[in-house]
C-alpha positions as CSV (number, residue, x, y, z in Angstrom):
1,X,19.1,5.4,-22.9
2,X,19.3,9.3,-23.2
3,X,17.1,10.6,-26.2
4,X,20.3,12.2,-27.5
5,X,22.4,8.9,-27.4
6,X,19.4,6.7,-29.6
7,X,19.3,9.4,-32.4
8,X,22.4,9.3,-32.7
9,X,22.4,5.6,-32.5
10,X,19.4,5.1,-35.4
11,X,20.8,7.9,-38.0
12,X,23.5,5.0,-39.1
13,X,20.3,2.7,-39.7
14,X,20.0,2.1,-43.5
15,X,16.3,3.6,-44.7
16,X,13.9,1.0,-45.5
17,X,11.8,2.0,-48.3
18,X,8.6,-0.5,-48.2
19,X,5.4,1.7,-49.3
20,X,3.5,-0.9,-46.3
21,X,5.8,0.4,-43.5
22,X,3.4,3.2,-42.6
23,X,5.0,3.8,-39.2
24,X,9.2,3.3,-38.7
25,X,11.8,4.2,-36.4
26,X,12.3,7.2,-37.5
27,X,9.4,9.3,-36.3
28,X,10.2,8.5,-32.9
29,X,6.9,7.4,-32.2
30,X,5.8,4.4,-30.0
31,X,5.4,1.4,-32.3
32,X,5.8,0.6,-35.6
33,X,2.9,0.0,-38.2
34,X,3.0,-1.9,-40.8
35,X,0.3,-2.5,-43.4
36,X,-1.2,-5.7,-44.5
37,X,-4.0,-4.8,-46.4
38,X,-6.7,-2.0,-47.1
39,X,-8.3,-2.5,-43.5
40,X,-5.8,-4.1,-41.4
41,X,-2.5,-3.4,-40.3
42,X,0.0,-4.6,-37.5
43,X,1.9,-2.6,-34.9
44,X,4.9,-3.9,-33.6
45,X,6.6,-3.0,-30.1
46,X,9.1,-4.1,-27.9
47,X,10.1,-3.1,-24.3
48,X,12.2,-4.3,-21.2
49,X,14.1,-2.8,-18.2
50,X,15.6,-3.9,-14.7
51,X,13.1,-3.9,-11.7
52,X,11.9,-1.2,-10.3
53,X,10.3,-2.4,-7.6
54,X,10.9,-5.4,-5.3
55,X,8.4,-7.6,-5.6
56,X,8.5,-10.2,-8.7
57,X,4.8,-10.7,-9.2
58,X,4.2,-7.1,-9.2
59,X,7.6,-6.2,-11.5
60,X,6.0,-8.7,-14.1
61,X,2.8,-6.6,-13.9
62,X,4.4,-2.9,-14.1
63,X,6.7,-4.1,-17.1
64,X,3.8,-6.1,-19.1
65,X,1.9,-2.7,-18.8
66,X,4.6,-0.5,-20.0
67,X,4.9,-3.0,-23.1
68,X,1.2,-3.4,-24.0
69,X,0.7,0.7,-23.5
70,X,2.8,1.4,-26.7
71,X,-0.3,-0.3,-28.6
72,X,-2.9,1.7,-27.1
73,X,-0.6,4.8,-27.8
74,X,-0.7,4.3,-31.7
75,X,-4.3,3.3,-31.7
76,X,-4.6,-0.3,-31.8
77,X,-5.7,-3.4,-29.9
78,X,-3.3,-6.2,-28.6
79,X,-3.1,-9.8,-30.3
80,X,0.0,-11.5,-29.0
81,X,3.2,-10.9,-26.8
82,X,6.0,-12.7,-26.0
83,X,8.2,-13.0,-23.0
84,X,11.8,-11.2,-23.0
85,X,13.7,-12.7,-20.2
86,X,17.3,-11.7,-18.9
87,X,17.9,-14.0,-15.6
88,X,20.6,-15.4,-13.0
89,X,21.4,-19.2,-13.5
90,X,22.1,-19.1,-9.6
91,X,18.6,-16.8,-9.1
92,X,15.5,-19.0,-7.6
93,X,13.5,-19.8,-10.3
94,X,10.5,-19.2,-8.5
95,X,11.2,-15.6,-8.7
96,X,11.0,-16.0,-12.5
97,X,7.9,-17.9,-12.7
98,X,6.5,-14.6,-10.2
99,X,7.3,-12.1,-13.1
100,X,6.0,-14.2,-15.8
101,X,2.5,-14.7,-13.6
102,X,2.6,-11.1,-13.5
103,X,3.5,-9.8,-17.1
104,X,0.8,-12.9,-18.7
105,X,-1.8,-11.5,-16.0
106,X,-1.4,-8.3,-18.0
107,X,-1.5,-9.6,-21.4
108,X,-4.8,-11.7,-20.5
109,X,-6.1,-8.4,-19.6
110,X,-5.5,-6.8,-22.0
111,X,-7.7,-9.5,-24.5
112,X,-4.0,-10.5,-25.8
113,X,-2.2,-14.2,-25.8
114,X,0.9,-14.5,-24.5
115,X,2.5,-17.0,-27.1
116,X,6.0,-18.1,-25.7
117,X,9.5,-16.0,-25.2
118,X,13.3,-15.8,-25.2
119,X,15.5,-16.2,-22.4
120,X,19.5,-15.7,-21.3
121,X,21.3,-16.0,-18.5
122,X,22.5,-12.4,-17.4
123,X,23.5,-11.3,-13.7
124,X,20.6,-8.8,-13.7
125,X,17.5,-9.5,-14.3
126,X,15.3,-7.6,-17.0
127,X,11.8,-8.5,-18.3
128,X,9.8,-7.3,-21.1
129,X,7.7,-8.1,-23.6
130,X,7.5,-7.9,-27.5
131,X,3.8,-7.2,-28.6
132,X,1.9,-7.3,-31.6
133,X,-1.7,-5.2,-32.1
134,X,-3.8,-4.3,-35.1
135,X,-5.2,-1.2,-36.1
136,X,-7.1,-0.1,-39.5
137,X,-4.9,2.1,-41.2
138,X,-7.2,4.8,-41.3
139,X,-7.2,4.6,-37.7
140,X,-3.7,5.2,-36.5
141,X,-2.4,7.1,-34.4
142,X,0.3,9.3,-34.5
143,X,2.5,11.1,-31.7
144,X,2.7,14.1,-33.8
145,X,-1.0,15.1,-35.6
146,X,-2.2,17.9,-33.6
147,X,-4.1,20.5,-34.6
148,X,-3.9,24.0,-33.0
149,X,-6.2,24.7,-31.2
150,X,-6.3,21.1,-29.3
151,X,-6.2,20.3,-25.4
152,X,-3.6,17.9,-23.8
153,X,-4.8,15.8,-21.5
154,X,-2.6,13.3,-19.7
155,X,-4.5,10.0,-18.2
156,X,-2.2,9.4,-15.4
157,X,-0.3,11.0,-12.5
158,X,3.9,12.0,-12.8
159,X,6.2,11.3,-9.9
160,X,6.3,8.1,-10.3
161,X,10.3,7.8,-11.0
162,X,12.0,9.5,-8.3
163,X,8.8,7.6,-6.1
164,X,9.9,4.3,-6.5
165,X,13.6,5.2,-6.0
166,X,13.1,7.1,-3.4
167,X,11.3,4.6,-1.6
168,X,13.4,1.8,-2.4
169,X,16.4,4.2,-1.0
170,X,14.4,4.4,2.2
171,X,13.1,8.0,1.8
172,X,9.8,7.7,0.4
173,X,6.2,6.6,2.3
174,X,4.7,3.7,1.7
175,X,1.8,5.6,1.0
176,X,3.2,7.2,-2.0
177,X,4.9,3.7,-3.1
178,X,1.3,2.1,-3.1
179,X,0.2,5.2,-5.6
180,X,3.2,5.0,-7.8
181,X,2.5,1.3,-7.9
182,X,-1.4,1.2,-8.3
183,X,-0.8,4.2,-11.3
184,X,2.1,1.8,-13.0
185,X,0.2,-1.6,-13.2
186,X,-2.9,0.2,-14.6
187,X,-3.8,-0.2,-18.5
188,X,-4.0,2.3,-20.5
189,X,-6.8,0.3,-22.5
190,X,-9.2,2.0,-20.1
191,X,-8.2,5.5,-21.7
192,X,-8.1,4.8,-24.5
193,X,-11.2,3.0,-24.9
194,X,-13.0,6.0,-23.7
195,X,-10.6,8.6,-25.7
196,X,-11.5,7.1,-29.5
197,X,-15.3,7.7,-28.9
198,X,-13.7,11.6,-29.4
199,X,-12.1,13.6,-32.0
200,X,-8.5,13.2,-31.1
201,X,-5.6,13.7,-33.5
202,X,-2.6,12.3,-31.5
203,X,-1.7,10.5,-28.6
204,X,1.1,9.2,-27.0
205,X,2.4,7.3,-23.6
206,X,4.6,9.1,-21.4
207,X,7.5,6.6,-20.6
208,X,11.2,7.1,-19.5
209,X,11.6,10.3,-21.1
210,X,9.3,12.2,-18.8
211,X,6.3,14.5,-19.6
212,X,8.1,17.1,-21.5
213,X,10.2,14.2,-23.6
214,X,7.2,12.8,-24.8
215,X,4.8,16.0,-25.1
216,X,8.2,17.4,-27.3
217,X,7.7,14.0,-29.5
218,X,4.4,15.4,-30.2
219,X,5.8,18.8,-31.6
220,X,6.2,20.2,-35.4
221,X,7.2,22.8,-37.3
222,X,4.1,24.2,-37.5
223,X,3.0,24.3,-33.7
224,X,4.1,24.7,-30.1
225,X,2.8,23.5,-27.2
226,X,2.1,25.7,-23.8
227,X,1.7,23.7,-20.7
228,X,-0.2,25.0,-17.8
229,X,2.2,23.6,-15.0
230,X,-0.4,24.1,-12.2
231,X,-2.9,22.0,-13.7
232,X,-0.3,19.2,-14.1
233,X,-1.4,16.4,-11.6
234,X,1.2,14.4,-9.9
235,X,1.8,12.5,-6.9
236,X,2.0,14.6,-4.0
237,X,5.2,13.3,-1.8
238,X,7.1,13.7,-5.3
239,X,7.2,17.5,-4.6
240,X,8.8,16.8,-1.4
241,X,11.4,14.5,-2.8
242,X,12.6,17.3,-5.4
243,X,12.7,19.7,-2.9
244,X,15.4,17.3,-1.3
245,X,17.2,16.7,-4.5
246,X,15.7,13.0,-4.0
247,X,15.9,12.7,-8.4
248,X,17.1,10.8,-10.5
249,X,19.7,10.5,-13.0
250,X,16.9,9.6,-16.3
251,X,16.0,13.2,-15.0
252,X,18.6,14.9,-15.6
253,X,19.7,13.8,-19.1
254,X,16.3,14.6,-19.8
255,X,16.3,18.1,-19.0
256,X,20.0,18.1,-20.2
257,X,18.9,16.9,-23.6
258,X,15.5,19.8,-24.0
259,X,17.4,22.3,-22.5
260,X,17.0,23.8,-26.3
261,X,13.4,22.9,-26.7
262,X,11.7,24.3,-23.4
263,X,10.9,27.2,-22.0
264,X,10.4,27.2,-18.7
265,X,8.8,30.0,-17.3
266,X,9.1,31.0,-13.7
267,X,8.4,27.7,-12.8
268,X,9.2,26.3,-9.1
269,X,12.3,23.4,-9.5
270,X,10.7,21.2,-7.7
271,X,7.9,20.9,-10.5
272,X,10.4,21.3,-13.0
273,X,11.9,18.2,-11.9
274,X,8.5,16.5,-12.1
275,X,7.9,17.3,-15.5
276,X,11.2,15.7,-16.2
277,X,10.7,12.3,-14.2
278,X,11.0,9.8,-16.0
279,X,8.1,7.4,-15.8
280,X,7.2,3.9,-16.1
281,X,4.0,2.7,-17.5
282,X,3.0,6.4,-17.5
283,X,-0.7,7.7,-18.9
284,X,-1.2,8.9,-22.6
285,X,-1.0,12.3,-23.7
286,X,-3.8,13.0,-26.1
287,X,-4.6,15.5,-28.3
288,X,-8.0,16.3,-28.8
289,X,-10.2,18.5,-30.4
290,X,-11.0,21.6,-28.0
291,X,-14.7,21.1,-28.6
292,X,-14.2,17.6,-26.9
293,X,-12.0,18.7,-24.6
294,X,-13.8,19.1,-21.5
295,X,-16.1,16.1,-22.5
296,X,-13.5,13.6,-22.8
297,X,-11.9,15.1,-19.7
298,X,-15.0,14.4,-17.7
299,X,-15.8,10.9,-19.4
300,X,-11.8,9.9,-18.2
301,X,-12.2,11.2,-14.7
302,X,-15.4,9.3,-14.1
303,X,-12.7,6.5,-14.2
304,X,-9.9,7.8,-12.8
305,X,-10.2,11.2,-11.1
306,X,-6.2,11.7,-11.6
307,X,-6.4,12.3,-15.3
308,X,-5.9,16.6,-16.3
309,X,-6.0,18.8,-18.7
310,X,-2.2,20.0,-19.3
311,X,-2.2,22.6,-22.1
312,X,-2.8,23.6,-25.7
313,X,-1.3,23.3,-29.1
314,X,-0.2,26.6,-30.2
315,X,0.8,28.2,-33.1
316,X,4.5,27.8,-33.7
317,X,6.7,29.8,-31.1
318,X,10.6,30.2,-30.4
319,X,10.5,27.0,-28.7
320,X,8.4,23.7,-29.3
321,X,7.2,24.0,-25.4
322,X,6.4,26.5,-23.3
323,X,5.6,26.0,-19.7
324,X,3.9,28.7,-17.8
């Protein structure tokens, strides 16, 4: 749903007023934490969409990664998960048991145990998960604790949205597909692993509200954040695609809904529409101490040569983002 349409949505939510709710729905951020005791908390996160690709194995794989990435965004480590299932009654069930292989492949993976799930009949079928991780709660972490001075780096690739429905349309290689594909199904455990040997003070996942949705999550009064566009790593064909107008509609009502927040400065469209793809299973964005910058940076592209260094946290300017 458009970022516009869920705020207004969650502002008729009563406030909850627990002292152990550390983290709630209303920072935006990508889980919620909630505080057993001194040195443990839980995080709590749900997520589940329509395929995006064709093939059921690999859907359950994509979507179980999506889910499991909002743990590693907030810091934490994955426990359990349970299946979300929306399915045709007159749909082979064999497709099902594909996506289900697929999403506990993930969860096994990810060191979690995938402890039962939910079902309905619907005529379109959507999978998810709901997962719990822990986290001390010392240890958090927060979309929106940068310090100036910090680097962004994001772990993955953008493109990935107007990829997969471009190719699905016909219009995309399969060459592109495969990277979209091998980039969605990936963990973000690996990142993050290697990211908390470092200072960092925030860290996000970039999701269906595109690079600039989420990088504006991470924004405050007290500091901006400039992106250097060019250093933005994406997949190639994706430039191509925008060039044709080959977008797609999550795109739009995300640049409708920053249009306020952004400044876009002499930037080609074709890479503004990048940086407002919506993604799906995309990397983290992490804020990290400048000193570490280039050290975490190299540690990350030892595993995967696609992560970048996007931009810096800024003291506060007209706009919470400027892209350059």
């Amino acid at each position: 749903m458009p970022q516009g349409s869920l705020q207004d949505a969650v502002s008729n939510i009563p406030s909850f007023t627990d002292t152990n709710l550390l983290v709630g729905f209303d920072s935006s951020d990508d889980g919620s934490v909630y505080k057993l005791s001194d040195d443990l908390a839980i995080i709590n996160t749900l997520d589940f969409f329509p395929p995006m690709v064709t093939d059921p194995y690999l859907f359950g794989k994509i979507t179980a990664a999506n889910a499991l990435s909002d743990i590693y965004a907030m810091g934490g480590q994955v426990r359990t998960a349970l299946n979300i299932v929306c399915f045709p009654e007159e749909e082979n069930a064999e497709i099902l048991g594909q996506i289900l292989r697929g999403g506990a492949e993930k969860v096994l993976e990810a060191g979690g145990v995938l402890c039962g799930g939910h079902s309905i009949s619907d005529d379109e079928i959507k999978y998810g998960l709901s997962v719990t991780g822990v986290v001390h709660p010392d240890k958090i972490m927060y979309n929106n604790r940068c310090n100036i001075g910090d680097k962004i780096i994001l772990t993955k690739p953008l493109g990935v949205g107007m990829v997969t429905t471009s190719y699905n349309a016909g219009a995309a290689s399969e060459d592109s597909y495969l990277q979209a594909v091998n980039s969605m199904q990936r963990l973000n455990k690996y990142a993050f692993d290697i990211a908390k040997k470092f200072r960092i003070h925030a860290c996000t996942d970039v999701t269906g509200f595109g690079f600039l949705g989420h990088l504006n999550e991470m924004v405050t009064p007290g500091h901006s954040i400039q992106v250097e566009s060019e250093n933005v790593l994406y997949i190639s064909e994706a430039k191509r695609l925008a060039e044709e107008f080959l977008i797609t509609g999550g795109g739009t009502r995300n640049r409708q809904f920053l249009e306020n927040s952004v400044d876009l400065r002499n930037i080609p469209l074709p890479i503004e529409e990048i940086l407002f793809d919506p993604q799906t299973s995309g990397g983290l964005l992490i804020s990290v101490h400048s000193d570490d910058a280039d050290a975490l940076l190299d540690a990350l592209s030892d595993q995967d040569p696609e992560c970048c260094m996007v931009g810096t946290v800024i003291p506060r300017a007209e706009k919470n983002i400027i892209v350059v």
